[in-house]
C-alpha positions as CSV (number, residue, x, y, z in Angstrom):
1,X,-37.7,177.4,110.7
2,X,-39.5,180.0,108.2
3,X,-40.3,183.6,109.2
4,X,-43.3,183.5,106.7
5,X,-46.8,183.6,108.4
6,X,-45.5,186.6,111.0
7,X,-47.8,189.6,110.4
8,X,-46.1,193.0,110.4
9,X,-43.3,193.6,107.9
10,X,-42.0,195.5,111.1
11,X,-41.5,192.4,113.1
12,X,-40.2,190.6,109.8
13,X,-37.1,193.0,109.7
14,X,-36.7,192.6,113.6
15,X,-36.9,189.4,114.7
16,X,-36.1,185.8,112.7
17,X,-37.1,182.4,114.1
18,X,-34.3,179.5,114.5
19,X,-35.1,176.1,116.1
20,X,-37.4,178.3,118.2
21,X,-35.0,180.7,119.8
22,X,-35.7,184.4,118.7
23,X,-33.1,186.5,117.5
24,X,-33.6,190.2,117.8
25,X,-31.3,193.4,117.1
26,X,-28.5,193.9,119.4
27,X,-28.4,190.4,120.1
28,X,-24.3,189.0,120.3
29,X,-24.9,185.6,118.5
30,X,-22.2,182.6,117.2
31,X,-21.8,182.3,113.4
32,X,-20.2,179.5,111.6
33,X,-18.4,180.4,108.8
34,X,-16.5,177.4,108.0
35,X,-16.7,174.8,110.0
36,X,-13.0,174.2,110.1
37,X,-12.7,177.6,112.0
38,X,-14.0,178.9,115.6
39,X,-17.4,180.7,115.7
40,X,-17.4,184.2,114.8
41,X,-19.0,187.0,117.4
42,X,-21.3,189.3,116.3
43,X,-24.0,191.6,116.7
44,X,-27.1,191.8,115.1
45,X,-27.4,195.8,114.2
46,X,-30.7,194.3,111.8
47,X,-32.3,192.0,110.1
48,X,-33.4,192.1,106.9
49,X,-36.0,189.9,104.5
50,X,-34.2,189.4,101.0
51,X,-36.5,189.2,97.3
52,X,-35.6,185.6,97.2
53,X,-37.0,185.2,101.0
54,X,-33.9,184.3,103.0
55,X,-33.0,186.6,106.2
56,X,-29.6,188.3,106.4
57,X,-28.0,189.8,109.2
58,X,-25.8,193.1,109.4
59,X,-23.5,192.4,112.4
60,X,-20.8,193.8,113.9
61,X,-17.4,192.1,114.1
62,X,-16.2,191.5,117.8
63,X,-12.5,189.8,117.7
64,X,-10.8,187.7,120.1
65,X,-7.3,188.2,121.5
66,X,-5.9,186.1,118.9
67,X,-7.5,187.4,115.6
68,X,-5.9,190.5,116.0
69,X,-2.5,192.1,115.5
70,X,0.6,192.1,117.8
71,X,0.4,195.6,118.3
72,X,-3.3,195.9,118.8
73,X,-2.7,193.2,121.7
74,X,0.4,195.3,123.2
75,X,-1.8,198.8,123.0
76,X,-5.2,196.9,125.0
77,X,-2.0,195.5,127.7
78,X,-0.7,199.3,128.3
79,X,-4.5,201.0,128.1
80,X,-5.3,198.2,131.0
81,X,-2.2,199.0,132.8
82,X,-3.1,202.2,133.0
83,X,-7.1,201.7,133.7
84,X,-5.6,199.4,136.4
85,X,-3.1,201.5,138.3
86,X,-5.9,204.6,137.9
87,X,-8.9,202.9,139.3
88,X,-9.8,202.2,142.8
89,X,-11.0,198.5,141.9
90,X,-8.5,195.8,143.8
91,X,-5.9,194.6,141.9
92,X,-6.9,190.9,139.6
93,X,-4.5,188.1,140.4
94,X,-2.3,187.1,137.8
95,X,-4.6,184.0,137.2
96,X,-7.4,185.9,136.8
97,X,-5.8,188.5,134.5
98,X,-4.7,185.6,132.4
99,X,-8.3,184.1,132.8
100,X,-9.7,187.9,131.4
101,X,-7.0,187.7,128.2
102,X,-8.6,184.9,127.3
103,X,-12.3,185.8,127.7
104,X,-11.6,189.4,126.2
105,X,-13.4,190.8,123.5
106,X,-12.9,193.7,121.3
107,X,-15.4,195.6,119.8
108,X,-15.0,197.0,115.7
109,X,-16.4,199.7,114.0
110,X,-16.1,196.4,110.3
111,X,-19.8,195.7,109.7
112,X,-20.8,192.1,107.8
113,X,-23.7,190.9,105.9
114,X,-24.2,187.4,106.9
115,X,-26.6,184.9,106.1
116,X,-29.5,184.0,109.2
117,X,-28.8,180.5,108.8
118,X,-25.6,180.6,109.5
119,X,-26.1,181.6,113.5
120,X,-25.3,179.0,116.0
């Protein structure tokens, strides 16, 4: 669906219009970039109107479990083990600890410039 026909350049750069949903900044959306592959994470940090009239989106990365290293996965384990055995929340079950591994996110500093059309 077009942006065109909104009336402040304002709301232009904040909000775009897709199979009427609104998308605004600090939004986490689903992007396909292949569509082969999982959905990507992200979120919206802004939203820009190009010269040629398309909307792109500077998001932040967020990565599952598995798209990052062995090591970063053992570090997140031992900072959790030690968040765990500090806090005075009741301990998780070991099916609901392997229930959080898989829902986990992790948050990056790696900023993307993506095309609006892409979000699911």
């Amino acid at each position: 669906m077009s942006i065109t026909g909104l009336c402040s350049d304002y709301v232009i750069r904040r909000t775009f219009y897709k199979a009427f949903l609104l998308f605004v900044v600090s939004d986490y959306v689903y992007f396909e970039n292949s569509s082969s592959n999982p959905y990507l994470i992200r979120r919206i940090e802004e939203l820009n109107k190009t010269a040629n009239g398309n909307v792109e989106a500077k998001v932040v990365c967020l990565f599952r479990r598995r798209d990052i290293s062995g090591n970063l996965n053992t570090l997140a384990d031992s900072n959790a083990r030690e968040f765990e055995e500090e806090s005075k929340q009741p301990s998780l079950s070991e099916q609901q600890k392997h229930q959080l591994k898989h829902r986990e996110l992790f948050l990056s500093r790696q900023f993307e410039s993506l095309p609006a059309t892409h979000i699911r």
